[in-house]
C-alpha positions as YAML, in Angstrom:
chain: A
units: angstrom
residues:
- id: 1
  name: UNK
  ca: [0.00, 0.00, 0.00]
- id: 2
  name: UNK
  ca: [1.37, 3.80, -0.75]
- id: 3
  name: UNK
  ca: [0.18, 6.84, 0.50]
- id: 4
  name: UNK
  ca: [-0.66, 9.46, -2.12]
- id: 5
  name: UNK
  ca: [-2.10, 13.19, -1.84]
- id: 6
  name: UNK
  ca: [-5.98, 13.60, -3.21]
- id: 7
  name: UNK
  ca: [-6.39, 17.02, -3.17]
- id: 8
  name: UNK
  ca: [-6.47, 20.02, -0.98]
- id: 9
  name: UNK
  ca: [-9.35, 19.26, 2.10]
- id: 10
  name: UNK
  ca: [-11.12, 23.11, 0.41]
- id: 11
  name: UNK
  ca: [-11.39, 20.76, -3.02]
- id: 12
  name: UNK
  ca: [-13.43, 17.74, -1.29]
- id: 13
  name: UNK
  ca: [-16.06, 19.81, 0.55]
- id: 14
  name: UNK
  ca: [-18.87, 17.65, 3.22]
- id: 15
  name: UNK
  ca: [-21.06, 15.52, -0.09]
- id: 16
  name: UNK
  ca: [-17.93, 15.71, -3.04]
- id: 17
  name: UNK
  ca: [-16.13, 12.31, -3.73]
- id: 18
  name: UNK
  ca: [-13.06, 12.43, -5.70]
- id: 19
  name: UNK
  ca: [-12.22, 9.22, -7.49]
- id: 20
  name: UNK
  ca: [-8.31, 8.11, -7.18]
- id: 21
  name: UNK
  ca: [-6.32, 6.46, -9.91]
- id: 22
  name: UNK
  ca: [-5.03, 3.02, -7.56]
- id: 23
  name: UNK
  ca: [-5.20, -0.28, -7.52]
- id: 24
  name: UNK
  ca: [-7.15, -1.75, -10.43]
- id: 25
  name: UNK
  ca: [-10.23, 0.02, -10.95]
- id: 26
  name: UNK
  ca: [-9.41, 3.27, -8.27]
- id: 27
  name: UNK
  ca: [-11.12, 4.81, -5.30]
- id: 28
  name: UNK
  ca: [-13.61, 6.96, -4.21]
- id: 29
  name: UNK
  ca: [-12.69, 9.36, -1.36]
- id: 30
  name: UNK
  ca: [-15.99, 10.49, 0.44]
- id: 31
  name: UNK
  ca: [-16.50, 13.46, 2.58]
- id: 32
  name: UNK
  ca: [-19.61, 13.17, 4.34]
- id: 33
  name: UNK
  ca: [-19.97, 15.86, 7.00]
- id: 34
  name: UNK
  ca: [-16.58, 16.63, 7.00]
- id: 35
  name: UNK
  ca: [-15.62, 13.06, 7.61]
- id: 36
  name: UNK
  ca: [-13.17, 11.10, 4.94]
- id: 37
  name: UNK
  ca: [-14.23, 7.77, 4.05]
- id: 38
  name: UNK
  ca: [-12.62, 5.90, 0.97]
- id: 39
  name: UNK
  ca: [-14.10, 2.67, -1.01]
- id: 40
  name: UNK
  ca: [-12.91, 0.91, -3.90]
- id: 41
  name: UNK
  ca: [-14.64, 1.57, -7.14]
- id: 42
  name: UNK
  ca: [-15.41, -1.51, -7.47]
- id: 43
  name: UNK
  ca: [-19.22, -3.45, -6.48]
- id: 44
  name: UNK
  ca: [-18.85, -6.78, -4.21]
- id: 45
  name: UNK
  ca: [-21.21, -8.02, -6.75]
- id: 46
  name: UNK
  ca: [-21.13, -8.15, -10.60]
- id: 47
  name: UNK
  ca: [-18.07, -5.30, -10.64]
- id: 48
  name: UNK
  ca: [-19.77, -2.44, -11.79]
- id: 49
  name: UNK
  ca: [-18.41, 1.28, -11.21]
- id: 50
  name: UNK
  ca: [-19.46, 1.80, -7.71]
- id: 51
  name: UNK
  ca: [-18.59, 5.66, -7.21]
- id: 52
  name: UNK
  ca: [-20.40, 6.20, -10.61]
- id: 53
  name: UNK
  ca: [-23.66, 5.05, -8.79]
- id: 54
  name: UNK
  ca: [-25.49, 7.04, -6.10]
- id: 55
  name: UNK
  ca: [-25.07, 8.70, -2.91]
- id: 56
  name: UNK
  ca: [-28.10, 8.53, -1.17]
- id: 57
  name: UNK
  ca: [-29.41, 7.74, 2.33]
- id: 58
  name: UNK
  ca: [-31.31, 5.13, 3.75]
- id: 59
  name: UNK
  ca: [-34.16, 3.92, 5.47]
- id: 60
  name: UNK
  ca: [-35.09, 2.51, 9.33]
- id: 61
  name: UNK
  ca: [-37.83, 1.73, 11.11]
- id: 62
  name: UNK
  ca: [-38.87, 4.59, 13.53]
- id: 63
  name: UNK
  ca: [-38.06, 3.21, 17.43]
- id: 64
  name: UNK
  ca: [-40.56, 5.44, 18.81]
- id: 65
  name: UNK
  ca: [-43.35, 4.97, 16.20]
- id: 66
  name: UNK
  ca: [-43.98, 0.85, 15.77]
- id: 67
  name: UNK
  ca: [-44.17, 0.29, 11.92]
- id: 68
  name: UNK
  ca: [-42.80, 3.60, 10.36]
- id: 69
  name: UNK
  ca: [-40.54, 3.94, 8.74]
- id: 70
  name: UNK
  ca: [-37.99, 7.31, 8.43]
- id: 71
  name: UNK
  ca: [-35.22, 8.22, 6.41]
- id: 72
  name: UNK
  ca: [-31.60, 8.59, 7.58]
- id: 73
  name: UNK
  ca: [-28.37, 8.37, 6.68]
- id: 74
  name: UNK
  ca: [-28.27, 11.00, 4.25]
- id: 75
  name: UNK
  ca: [-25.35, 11.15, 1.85]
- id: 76
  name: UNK
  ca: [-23.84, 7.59, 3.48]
- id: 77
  name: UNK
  ca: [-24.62, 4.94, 1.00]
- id: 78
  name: UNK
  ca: [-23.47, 4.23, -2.11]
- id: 79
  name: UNK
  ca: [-26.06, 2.64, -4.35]
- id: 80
  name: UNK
  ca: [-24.26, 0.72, -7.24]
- id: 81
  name: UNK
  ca: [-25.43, 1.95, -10.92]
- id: 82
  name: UNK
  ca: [-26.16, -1.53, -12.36]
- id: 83
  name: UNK
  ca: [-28.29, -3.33, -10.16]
- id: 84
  name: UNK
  ca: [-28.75, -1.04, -7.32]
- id: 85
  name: UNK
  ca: [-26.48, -2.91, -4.54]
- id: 86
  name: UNK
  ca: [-26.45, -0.58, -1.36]
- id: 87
  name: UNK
  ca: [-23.09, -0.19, 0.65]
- id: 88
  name: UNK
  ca: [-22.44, 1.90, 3.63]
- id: 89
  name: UNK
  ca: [-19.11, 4.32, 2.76]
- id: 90
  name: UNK
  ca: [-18.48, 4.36, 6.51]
- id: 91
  name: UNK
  ca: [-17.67, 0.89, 6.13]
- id: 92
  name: UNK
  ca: [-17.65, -0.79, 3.42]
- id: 93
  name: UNK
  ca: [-20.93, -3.25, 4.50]
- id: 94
  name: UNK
  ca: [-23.93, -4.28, 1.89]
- id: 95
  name: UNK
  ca: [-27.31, -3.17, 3.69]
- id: 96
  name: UNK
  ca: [-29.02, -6.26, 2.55]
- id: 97
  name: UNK
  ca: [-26.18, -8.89, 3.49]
- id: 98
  name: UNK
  ca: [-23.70, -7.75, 6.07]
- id: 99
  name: UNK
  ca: [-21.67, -10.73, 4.84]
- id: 100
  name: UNK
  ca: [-20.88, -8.91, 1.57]
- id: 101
  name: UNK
  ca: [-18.97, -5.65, 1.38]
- id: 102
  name: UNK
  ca: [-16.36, -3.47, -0.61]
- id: 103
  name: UNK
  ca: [-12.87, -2.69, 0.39]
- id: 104
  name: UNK
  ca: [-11.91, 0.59, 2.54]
- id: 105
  name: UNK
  ca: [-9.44, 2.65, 2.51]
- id: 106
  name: UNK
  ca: [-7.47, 4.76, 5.18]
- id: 107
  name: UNK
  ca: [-8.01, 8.59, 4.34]
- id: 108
  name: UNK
  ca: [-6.05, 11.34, 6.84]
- id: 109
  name: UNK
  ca: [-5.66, 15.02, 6.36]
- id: 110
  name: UNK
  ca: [-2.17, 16.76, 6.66]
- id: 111
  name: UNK
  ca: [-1.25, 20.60, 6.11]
- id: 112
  name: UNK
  ca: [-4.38, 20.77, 4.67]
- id: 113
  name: UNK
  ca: [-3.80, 18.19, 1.94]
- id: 114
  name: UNK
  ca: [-6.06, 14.63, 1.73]
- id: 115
  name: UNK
  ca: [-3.85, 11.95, 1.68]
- id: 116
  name: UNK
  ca: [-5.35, 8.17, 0.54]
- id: 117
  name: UNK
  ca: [-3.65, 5.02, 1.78]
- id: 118
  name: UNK
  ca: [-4.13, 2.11, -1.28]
...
């Protein structure tokens, strides 16, 4: 693994990714609220694109209100453009199998610069 600079921390503002020439099919660095998440561009199942899918959020159901659902999660799962596979960015894990998951990647910030570990 190598450590390379991203970009400058001002160019990957809270809901930008920034995909990463490494490895074999690159990375997607993720800031989501100001924390830097990184995941390989690669889906866990048929090997589509995964940071050309969508960034979305997800649903629970409500603990307070038996049977309802609400939304949450906003801008913390990566939805997969070919088939619609859901993975959390925070970690890597499929929502619908938590057997099944995509590859992280350490992200750190120094003198202002994002550095990815891959």
């Amino acid at each position: 693994m190598q450590r390379r600079p991203v970009c400058a921390i001002e160019d990957l503002p809270p809901g930008s990714m920034k995909l990463v020439e490494a490895g074999k099919f690159g990375v997607g660095v993720y800031n989501i609220d100001g924390s830097l998440y990184a995941i390989a561009n690669y889906c866990s199942h048929e090997g589509a694109p995964l940071c050309a899918g969508y960034v979305v959020g997800t649903t629970e159901f409500a603990p307070d209100e038996p049977g309802r659902l609400r939304y949450v999660r906003e801008g913390q799962i990566a939805r997969c453009p070919w088939h619609n596979w859901e993975f959390d960015i925070t970690t890597g894990v499929n929502l619908a199998d938590s057997q099944k998951r995509v590859r992280t990647y350490e992200v750190d910030v120094a003198d202002g610069q994002v550095y990815l570990t891959a």
